[in-house]
Structures are given as structure tokens and as C-alpha cells.
C-alpha positions in Angstrom: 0.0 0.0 0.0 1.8 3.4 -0.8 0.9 6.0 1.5 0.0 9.5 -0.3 1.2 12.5 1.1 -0.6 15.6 2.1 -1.0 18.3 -1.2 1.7 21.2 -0.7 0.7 23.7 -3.4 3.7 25.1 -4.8 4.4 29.0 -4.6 4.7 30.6 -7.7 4.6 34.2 -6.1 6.3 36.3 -3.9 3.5 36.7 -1.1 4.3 36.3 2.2 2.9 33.4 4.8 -0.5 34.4 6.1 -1.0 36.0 10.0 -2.8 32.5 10.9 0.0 30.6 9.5 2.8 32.5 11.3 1.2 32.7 14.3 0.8 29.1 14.5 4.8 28.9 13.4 5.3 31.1 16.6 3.5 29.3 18.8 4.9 25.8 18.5 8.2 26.9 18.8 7.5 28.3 21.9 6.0 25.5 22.8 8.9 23.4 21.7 11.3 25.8 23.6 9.2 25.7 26.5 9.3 21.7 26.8 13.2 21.8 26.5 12.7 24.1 29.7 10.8 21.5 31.7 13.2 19.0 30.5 16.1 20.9 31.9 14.2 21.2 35.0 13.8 18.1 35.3 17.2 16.8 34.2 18.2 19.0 37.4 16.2 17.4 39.9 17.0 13.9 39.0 20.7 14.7 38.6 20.7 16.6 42.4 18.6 13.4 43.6 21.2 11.1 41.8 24.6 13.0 43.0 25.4 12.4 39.6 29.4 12.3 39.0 30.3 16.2 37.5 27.4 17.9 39.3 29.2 21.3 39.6 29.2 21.2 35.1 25.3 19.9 35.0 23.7 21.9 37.4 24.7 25.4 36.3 24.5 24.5 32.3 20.7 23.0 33.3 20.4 26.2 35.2 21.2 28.2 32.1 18.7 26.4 30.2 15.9 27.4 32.6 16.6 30.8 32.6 18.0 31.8 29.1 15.3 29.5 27.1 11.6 31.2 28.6 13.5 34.7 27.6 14.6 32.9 24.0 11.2 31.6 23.7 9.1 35.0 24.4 11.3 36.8 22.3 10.6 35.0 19.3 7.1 34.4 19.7 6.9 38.1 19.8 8.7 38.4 16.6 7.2 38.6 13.1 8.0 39.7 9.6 8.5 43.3 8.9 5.5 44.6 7.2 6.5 45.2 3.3 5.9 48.3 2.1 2.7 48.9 -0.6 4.1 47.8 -3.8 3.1 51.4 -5.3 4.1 53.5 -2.7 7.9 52.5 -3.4 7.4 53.5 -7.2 6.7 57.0 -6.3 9.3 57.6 -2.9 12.2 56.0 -5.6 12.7 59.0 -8.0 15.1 61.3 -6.2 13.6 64.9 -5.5 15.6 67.9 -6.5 17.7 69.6 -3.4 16.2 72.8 -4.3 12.4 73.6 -3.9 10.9 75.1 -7.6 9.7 78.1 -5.6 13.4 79.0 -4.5 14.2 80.4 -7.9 13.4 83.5 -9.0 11.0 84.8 -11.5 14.3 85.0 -14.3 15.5 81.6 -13.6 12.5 79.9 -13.9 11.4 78.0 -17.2 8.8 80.0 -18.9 6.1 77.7 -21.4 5.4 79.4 -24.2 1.5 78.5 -25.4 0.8 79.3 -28.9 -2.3 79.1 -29.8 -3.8 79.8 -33.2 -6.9 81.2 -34.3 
């Protein structure tokens, strides 16, 4: 029997993940990140309750994983994509502005348009 995998559309386009589906991203990391917390917490107690040989290297490196891994884990649960820009909005800040306003020049230096018109 040949087992069929999910469909996976392929992305032909440059659009970003949805909100839902980076949320959810976020959130089992953190989850992830927080079970490798209780792990180390637990690694702790049973190597204290053991005397395990090289307690004074275990403890403190389990120790480190209790405290730096819940401030890892909030800090990228809390951190998303940067918003892109509007696609239009960048065609019309990308042309480069002259330094000097048009109303700086004076009434000789500006262009004239000369409208004929014909009768």
C-alpha cells in the first residue's frame, strides 16, 4: 500500500505566509522551547537526587537552560516579519527629488512655457 502524502501547493509568487500561519509557526516553537525548559528542570532534579558524577558542570548548564530558554522563547514568539511596504508607494518615494524647492528660484531663472495658440 503506498501512502500519499498531504497536497503542498507550490508558490509561484512572492507573497508572504498568512497571519494564521505564522502565528501558529510562533506558537509551536515556543512550545517546543518551553518543553526543552521543563526538560532541563527536570534533568536538574534527578541529577541533584542522583549526586550524579560532575554535578558542579550539569547543574549550572541546566540552570542556564531554565533561565535563558523562557526569555529565548518569548522573544521569538513576539517576533514577526516586517510589514513590506505597498508595492506602489515604493514606485513613487524612488525618484530622487531635486535639493532645491521650484519656488526658490526667481522669476528670471524659472522656465517659462510658451502656449501658442492659433486662431
Amino acid at each position: 500500500m503506498v501512502k500519499r502524502q498531504a497536497y503542498q501547493p507550490i508558490l509561484i509568487t512572492d507573497a508572504s505566509r498568512s497571519q494564521n500561519d505564522q502565528l501558529t509557526s510562533r506558537q509551536r516553537r515556543y512550545v517546543l522551547m518551553m518543553g526543552i525548559r521543563v526538560a532541563c528542570i527536570i534533568a536538574g532534579a534527578i541529577l541533584v537526587g542522583a549526586n550524579a558524577p560532575l554535578l558542579w558542570v550539569w547543574l549550572p548548564l541546566c540552570a542556564l537552560g531554565m533561565v535563558l530558554i523562557p526569555w529565548l522563547a518569548v522573544l521569538l514568539a513576539n517576533d514577526r516579519p516586517p510589514k513590506e511596504e505597498h508595492r506602489l508607494a515604493n514606485r513613487f518615494h524612488s525618484r530622487q527629488q531635486d535639493e532645491t524647492p521650484p519656488m526658490s528660484l526667481t522669476a528670471e531663472e524659472r522656465p517659462h512655457k510658451v502656449i501658442d495658440i492659433e486662431p
